[in-house]
LUMLUMMI-772721 format. One record per residue (C-alpha): x, y, z. Coordinates in steps of 0.02 Angstrom, whole numbers, plus 50000, padded with zeros to 5 digits. Example, Ala and Ser with C-alpha at 12.3 -4.5 7.8 and 13.67 -1.06 7.14 Angstrom:
LUMLUMMI-772721
506154977550390506844994750357
END
This chain:
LUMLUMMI-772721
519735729256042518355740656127517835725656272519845724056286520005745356312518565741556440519365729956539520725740256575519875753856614519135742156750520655737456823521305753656834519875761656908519785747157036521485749657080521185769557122519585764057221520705751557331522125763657345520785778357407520015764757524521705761257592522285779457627520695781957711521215765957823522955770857861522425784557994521465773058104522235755458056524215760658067525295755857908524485760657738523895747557611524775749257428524615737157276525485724257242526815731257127527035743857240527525732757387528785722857270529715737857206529635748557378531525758057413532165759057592531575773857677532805786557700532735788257865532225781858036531405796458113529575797558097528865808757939528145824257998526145821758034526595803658066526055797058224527465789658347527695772858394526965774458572525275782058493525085768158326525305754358485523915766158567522935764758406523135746158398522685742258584521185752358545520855739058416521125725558514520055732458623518485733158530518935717058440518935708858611517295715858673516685709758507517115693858512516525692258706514805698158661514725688858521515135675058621513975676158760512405679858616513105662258541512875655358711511395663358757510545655658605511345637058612510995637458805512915631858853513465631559020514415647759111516165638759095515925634658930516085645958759515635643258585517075646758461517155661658339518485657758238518515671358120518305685558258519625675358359520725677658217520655696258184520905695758363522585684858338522835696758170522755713858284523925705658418525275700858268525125718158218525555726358372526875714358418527615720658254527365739258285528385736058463529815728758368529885742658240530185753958383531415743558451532375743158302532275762558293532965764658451534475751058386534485762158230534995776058351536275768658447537175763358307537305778558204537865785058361539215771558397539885774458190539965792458223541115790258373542155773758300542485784858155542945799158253544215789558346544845781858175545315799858132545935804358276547265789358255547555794558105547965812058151548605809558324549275793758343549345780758491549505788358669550665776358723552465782558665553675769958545554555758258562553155745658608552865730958675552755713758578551485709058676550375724158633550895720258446550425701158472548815709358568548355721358397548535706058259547475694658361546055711258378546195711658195545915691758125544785691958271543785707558191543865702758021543045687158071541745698458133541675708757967541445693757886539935686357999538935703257981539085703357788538395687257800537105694157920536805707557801536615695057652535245684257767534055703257798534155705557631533275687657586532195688857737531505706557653531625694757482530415684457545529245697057662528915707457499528355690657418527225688057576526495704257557526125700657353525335687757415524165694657546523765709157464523195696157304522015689757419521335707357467520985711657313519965696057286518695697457425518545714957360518035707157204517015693557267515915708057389515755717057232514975702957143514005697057268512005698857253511405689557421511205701057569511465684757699513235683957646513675701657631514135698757832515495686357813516275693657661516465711857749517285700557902518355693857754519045707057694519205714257858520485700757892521395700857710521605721157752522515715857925523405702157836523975716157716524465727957859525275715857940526505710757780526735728157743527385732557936528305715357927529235725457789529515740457866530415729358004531455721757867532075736257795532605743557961533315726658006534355728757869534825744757874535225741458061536575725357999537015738857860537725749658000538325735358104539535730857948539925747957941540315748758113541245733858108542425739557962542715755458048543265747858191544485736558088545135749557974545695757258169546385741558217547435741158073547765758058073548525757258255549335740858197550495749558073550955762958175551285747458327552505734458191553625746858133554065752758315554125737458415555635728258518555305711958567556315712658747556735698058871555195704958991554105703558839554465683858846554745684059022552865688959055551995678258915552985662758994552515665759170550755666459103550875647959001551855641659188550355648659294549055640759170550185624659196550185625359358547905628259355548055615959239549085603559336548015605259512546275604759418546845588759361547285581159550545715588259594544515580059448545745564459482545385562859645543365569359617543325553759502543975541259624542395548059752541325548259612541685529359553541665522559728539755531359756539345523859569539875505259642538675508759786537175514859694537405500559571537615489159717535995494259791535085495459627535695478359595534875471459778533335480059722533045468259562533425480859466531635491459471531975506759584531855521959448532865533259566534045522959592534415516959417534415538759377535605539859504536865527759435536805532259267537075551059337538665544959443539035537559277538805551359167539835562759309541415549259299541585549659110541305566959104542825570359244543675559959145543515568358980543825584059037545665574859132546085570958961545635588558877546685596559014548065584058972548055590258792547965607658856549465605258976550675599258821550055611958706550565625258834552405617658830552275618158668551635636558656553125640458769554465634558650553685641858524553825657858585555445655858631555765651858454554925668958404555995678358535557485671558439556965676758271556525693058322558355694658407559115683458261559915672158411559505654458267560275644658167559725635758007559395618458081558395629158226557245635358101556925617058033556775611358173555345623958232554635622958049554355602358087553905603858282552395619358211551785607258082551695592358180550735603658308549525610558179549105592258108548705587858279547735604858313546815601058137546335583958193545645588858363544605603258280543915591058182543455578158315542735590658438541255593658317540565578158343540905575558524539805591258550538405584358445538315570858527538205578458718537035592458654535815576458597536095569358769535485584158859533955588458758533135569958790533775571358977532795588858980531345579058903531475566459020531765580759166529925588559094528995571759088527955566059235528725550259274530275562459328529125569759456528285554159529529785543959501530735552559617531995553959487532185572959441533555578159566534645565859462534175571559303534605588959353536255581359389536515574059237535885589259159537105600359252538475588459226538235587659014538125606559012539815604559126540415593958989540085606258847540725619958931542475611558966542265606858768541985624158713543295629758814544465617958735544045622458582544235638958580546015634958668546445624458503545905640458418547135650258506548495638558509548165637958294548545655158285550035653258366550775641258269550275648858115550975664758155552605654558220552805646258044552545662857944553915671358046555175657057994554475658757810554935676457824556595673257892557095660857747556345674657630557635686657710559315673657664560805680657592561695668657455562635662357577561275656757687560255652057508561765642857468561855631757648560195628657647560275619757501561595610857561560635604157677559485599757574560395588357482560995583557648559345579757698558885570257542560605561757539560315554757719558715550457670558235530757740557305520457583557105504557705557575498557862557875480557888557025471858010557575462258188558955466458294560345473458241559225482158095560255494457964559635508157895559545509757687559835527657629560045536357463561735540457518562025521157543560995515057369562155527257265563915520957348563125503957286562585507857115564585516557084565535503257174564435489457066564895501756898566695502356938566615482356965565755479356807567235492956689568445480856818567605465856774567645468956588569205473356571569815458056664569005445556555569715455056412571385452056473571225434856499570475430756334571595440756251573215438256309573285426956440572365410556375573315411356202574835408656274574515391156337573565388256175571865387156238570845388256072569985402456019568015396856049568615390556231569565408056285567685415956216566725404456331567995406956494568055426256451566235425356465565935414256613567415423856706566615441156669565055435056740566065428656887566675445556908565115454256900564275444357024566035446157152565815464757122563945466357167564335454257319565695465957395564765481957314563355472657453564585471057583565285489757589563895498357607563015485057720561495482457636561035462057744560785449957575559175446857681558415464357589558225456157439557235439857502555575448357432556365453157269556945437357261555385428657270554575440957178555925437557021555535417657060553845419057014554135431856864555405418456779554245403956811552655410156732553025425356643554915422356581555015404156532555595407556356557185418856414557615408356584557515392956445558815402456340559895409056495560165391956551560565384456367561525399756355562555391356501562545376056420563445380956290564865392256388565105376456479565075359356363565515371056206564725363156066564815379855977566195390555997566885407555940567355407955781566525388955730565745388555551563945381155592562345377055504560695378155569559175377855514559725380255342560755396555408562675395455393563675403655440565085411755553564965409855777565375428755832564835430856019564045416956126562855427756246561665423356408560445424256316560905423056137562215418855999562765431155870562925424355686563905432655523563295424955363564355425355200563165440255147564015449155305562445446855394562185446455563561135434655632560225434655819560075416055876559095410956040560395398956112558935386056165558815385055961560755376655978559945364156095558315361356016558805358555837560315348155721561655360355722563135355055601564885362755670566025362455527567455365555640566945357555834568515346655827569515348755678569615365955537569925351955417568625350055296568285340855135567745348154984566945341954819566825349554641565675341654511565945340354324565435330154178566275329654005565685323453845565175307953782567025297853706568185308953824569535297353896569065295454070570835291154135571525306254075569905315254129570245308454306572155312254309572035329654269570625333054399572055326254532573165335554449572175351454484571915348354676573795343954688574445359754620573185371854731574415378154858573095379754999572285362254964573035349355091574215334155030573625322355149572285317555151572565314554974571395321154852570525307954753569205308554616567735297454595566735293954426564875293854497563985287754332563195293354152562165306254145560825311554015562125324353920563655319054029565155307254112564715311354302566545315254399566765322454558568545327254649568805327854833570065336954920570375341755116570645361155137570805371955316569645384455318568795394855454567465405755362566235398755202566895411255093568535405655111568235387755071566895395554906568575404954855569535387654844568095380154757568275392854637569915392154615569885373254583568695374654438569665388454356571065376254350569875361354293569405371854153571105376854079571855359854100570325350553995570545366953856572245361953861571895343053847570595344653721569365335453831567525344353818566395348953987564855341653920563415352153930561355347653904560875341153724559345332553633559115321753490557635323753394557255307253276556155307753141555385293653040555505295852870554675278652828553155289752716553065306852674552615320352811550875326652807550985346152814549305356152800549015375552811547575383952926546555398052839546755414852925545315419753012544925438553030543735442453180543955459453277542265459253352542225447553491541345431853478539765425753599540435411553701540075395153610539835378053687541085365453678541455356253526541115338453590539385343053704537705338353612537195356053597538665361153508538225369053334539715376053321540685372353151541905360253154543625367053129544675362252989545715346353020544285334453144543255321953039541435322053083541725302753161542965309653277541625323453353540415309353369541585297053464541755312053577539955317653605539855299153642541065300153756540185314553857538795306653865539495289853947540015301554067538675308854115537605293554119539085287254235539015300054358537115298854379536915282554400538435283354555537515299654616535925289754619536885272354695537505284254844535795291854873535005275254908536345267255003536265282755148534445280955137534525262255165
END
């Protein structure tokens, strides 16, 4: 704790004795030395004039040259003892490199000091320029413009461009402010640093013992205390560079907030008059016409220029091709022609933008007079959009061009400085080419900021017209909606190709898409009509109508889409792609449903299965509702319906009940007992089909006796019915055996039904013996098998002790059996 108390107290006390030294510096030396904390934490000083006792600039520059002075007649005498003793020659010096750099160190030092005073005397000027902005801010404020209202558009058009042009200034000192502010980031981090390294070859004299080294570190320190005054003025002249871009922002706000000041006074009061646009036209027709002759004249400057680059090559050419000159002068007549004709094509651009400009503000004159129309201000909303894109896409392609010509001229300045150039006989074309590619990005800049100009324009253009649509009335709301949906109605999906080529709109597609839905209601109710009420009158059956109402209503469909086509002129040649395109979808990816399509054809067409056929397939019976394209619709007796791919009609035994004829036969089994009179068995069952009223006379109904069965006499009576659903012909059925039954009650003949005799042999007594109840509830361990050799089970009541052995015998033949066929295997694969 104590050594830790002294330590401190060190420190501190070191610190005083380095802060006493310094102050006893700063009279002679200039700025004063402070620790290191100090210079990290230091506030801006308050002002720029000098404190009182403090010596001006022109006397610490005094004080310096002084220095530099005696540090030079130093290091001269020092010099000439050095070469006194090594016995150099006169010309010739020896090097001092550490009284050379104090030397360098004093230099840096007044260099600074100069530019402090320099920034003063900014510091000055523009605390006098904020005073008098601001004054003239108030006075606009209290006074007003001098010119009297109405104004001029053009002075209005003059004010907005003053303002984005000084808020882009605003904007670049903040960020000028923003860079001082690092740059005194990083000085006071400098001047940490240096002043570290002060204190260290304080510490290292300290602790020094040897008197032979007591020189150099003195000349040490010497230089870390310059170092230190040096980072500490290097401050100073940060802070005052920033408070210098401090005022420079505040200037420039000032002068903005005046701008905008004089601006609102300017809008509210300004007519936009035919002189107005008279004046800014003339001035777009006289930059035309510069325009128009600078072109002849770098036109016809080109021509010269290409027919003196033929000749130079032509000569360089005869020379073999080593003259230096000559080659520079080619590539400079070169260089000249592509630059000519560069800035032909810039002044090109220029020329149409300036058309441009002048219909645009012709468009503004209009607004501001409200001489437009709706379709005017689309029209001028398209042409300024179009003009920015292209604006945006220049800007953007400029960049580079200038990068690349700036590169050019700093390795033809290299090659200007070299001395080839000057024994080469190749620097007068050098400078050309040097003069021409700062020619070049002259005419580049100047471009560009025309693009900047002409942006401006067009963006203020298209605001205008979005405040003019802001300003609509319902009415005009209300039209321009209409066009709109105009515009969107008349909108062209796809032209076709070739001569002759037609235009596909929306307008077009949805004329199509209700002329096809008004075919396909037609259509439908068409092929109703036929079915319906047409084809049964010239008996067509039922299944057939189906299929033609089917095949027609297709027929229909396709007629409709083929004129729906035709009216709105949509070429069948559109659909060639989709075409394909469907092709190759049904062959790979739709074979199951092109497979039913076309059996679904099939059967419209050959009509093995019609509408309203009873059919069984597949063990499914059943009812034919609907024949589709792609499938049939089934109703079983359950009043199910059924969904049948057609290709399953194709694919597969299908029994129609009904293809050709509704007549059907039916059968109904019996079988009476044993001694029944089989004639009279067999009339009645005729007699039963014969009186059913539905069941047809002819065919006849006739009754066959199949055979004797196990409990039975095996009869079976066919009849012929007409029936068109299973349930009706089940009914009948029914019906039929109802009948059977009350004729045989009547007749006294019996319906057999399953018996068994059971014979006994009563030849000797029958052995009957009675198992002893067994009472276990706890379960039982499992027990082996009565007939294996381990068995020790007891033998239940009733099985003789020879009959367990013939079975353990058994068991064991078995076993024996299997071994030896096991064993038989296993050497036969090994053999």
């Amino acid at each position: 704790m104590s050594c830790s108390r002294f330590s401190l107290f060190c420190f501190f006390a070191t610190a005083l004795l380095l802060g006493s030294d310094s102050c006893a510096q700063e009279t002679s030396s200039g700025p004063t030395l402070r620790a290191p904390w100090q210079l990290g934490n230091q506030a801006e000083p308050p002002t720029t004039a000098l404190p009182a006792g403090e010596a001006s600039w022109d006397e610490k520059r005094t004080q310096v040259d002084e220095r530099i002075r005696v540090a030079q007649k130093e290091l001269d005498d020092k010099q000439t003892e050095q070469a006194a003793d090594a016995k150099l020659p006169d010309n010739e010096k020896p090097k001092s490199s550490k009284s050379s750099r104090e030397l360098e160190l004093l230099k840096q030092l007044n260099d600074l000091i100069a530019q402090q005073s320099a920034v003063t005397e900014r510091t000055e000027q523009l605390k006098a320029e904020e005073a008098s902005v601001s004054a003239e801010l108030e006075k606009v404020k209290t006074e007003g413009l001098e010119e009297t209202p109405p104004y001029s558009f053009l002075v209005l058009e003059s004010l907005s461009e003053s303002v984005q042009t000084q808020t882009e200034q605003v904007e670049a000192s903040e960020n000028l402010t923003e860079a001082a502010r690092e740059n005194l980031s990083r000085a006071k981090e400098v001047a940490k640093e240096k002043e570290t390294a002060r204190i260290n070859a304080k510490e290292a004299i300290d602790s020094n013992k040897e008197v032979t080294a007591k020189s150099d570190l003195n000349l040490a320190l010497k230089l870390a205390e310059l170092e230190v005054q040096i980072a500490q003025a290097r401050i100073e002249l940060r802070l005052k560079e920033l408070r210098n871009d401090k005022l420079s922002n505040s200037i420039a706000r000032v002068k903005l907030a005046q701008l905008e000041e004089k601006l609102s006074i300017v809008e509210p009061n300004t007519v936009f008059s035919e002189e107005d646009l008279q004046t800014r036209l003339d001035e777009f027709d006289k930059q035309i016409e510069r325009n128009t002759l600078e072109m002849q004249n770098l036109e016809q400057l080109a021509q010269r220029l290409a027919d003196q680059a033929a000749d130079a090559d032509r000569e360089f050419k005869r020379t073999g091709g080593k003259d230096k000159a000559l080659e520079a002068e080619v590539e400079a007549h070169h260089r000249e022609s592509q630059s000519i004709i560069n800035r032909v094509a810039l002044l090109s651009k220029q020329l149409t933008w300036a058309r441009m400009s002048k219909e645009m503000w012709t468009g503004r004159y209009n607004i501001a007079t409200h001489a437009y129309t709706r379709k005017d201000l689309k029209d001028w909303e398209e042409t300024s959009e179009a003009l920015q894109q292209d604006l945006d896409a220049e800007k953007q392609s400029l960049e580079p061009r200038l990068q690349a010509l700036r590169k050019q001229l700093v390795e033809v300045q290299r090659a200007t400085q070299s001395e080839e150039a000057q024994t080469a006989g190749t620097l007068p074309w050098l400078q050309a080419s040097q003069k021409t590619l700062r020619s070049h990005i002259d005419a580049i800049s100047d471009h560009n900021a025309s693009v900047d100009s002409i942006q401006r324009l067009a963006t203020q253009f298209t605001d205008e017209i979005d405040d003019q649509r802001l300003n609509f009335h319902l009415d005009e709301w209300l039209s321009s909606a209409w066009d709109g949906l105009l515009s969107v109605w008349n909108y062209i999906l796809l032209e076709s190709p070739g001569e002759g080529a037609k235009a596909i709109r929306i307008s077009t597609l949805i004329k199509g898409i209700f002329l096809l839905v008004i075919g396909i209601w037609v259509s439908k109710r068409l092929s109703n009509w036929l079915c319906g009420s047409l084809l049964p009158r010239f008996g067509v059956h039922e299944g057939a109508a189906a299929a033609l109402q089917s095949l027609a209503f297709y027929a229909f469909v396709l007629t409709s889409a083929l004129m729906a086509l035709n009216f709105v002129q949509i070429p069948l040649t559109v659909f060639t792609f989709l075409a394909g395109a469907a092709a190759i979808g049904l062959g790979f990816g739709s074979q199951n449903i092109l497979n039913n399509f076309i059996s679904g054809v099939i059967l419209l067409v050959e009509q093995p299965v019609r509408v309203g056929d009873l059919v069984e397939l597949l063990g499914l019976t059943g009812v034919v509702e609907s024949i589709g394209m792609r499938s049939t619709r089934i109703r079983t007796q359950m009043n199910q319906e059924m969904i049948v791919p057609n290709s399953s009609f194709l694919e597969n035994n299908v029994q129609n009940w009904t293809l050709s004829d509704s007549t059907i036969r039916c059968k109904v089994e019996i079988g009476v007992a044993y001694g029944s009179p089989t004639r009279e068995v067999a009339r009645w069952l005729k007699q039963a089909a014969e009186k059913h009223g539905i069941i047809r006379k002819k065919p006849e109904p006739f009754v066959w006796f199949t055979g004797f069965g196990d409990s039975a006499l095996l009869f079976e009576l066919h009849f012929f019915i007409v029936v068109r659903t299973l349930s009706e012909r089940m009914r009948i059925e029914s019906d039929v055996r109802f009948m059977i039954d009350q004729f045989f009650r009547e007749a006294g003949i019996t319906i057999a039904f399953p018996q068994r005799d059971m014979h006994l042999d009563t030849r000797r007594p029958l052995e009957v013996r009675m198992m002893p109840e067994v009472v276990d509830p706890e379960p039982e361990p499992e027990k082996p098998s009565i007939g294996s050799p381990d068995s020790k089970a007891t033998i239940p009541t009733g099985i003789t002790p020879a009959q367990v052995k013939a079975s353990q015998a058994k068991i064991a033949k078995e076993k024996k059996d299997a071994k030896e066929a096991k064993e038989a295997k296993d050497s036969k694969e090994t053999g």
